[in-house]
C-alpha positions in Angstrom: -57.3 0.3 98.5 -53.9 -1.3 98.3 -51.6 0.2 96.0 -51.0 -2.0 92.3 -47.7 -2.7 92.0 -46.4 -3.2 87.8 -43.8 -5.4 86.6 -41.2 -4.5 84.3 -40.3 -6.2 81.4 -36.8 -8.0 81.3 -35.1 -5.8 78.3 -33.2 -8.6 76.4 -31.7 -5.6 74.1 -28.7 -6.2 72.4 -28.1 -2.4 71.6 -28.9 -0.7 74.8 -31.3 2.5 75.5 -34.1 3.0 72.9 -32.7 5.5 70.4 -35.5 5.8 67.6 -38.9 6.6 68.4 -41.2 3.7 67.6 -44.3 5.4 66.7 -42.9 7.1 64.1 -40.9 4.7 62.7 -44.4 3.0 62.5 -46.0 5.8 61.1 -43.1 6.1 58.5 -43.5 2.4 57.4 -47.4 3.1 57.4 -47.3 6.2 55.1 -45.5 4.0 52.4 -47.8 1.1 52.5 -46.7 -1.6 54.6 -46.7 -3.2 57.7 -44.4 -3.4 60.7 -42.8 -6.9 62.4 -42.5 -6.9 65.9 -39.3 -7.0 66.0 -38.6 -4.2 63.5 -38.2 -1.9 66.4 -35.6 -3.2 68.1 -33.4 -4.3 65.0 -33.4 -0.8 64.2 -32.5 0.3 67.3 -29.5 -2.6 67.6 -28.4 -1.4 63.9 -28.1 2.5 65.1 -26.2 1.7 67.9 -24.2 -0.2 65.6 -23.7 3.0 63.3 -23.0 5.2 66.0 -19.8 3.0 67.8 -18.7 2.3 64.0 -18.8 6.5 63.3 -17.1 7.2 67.3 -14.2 4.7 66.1 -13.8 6.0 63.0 -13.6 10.0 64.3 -11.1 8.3 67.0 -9.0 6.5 64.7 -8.9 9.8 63.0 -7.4 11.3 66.3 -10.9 13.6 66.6 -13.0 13.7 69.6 -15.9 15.2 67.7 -18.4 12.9 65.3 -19.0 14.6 62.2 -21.5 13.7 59.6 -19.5 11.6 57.0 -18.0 9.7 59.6 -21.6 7.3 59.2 
């Protein structure tokens, strides 16, 4: 039996790696009532990768190599 080969999807991600975990983001949404886009996901994602370069910058521009919590 030959072996089946799988294609990839073409990640057209703006952000980079996956940070949040989709299921429960959906499950989150779910539990107060509403419904989730397709394309919730990976706004999110694109928006924490977003707060993360925005909180490095701002613990470098503070001469710190360490991210603390109030630099979000």
């Amino acid at each position: 039996m030959a072996k089946k080969t799988t294609k990839k999807k073409a990640s057209k991600k703006k952000g980079g790696e996956t940070l949040i975990v989709g299921s429960k983001v959906k499950a989150t949404i779910k539990a107060n009532g509403c419904m989730t886009s397709g394309e919730l996901l990976e706004a999110l994602n694109d928006a924490v990768h977003a707060l993360i370069a925005d909180a490095c910058n701002r613990a470098q521009s503070n001469k710190r190599s360490t991210v603390r919590a109030h630099d979000l």
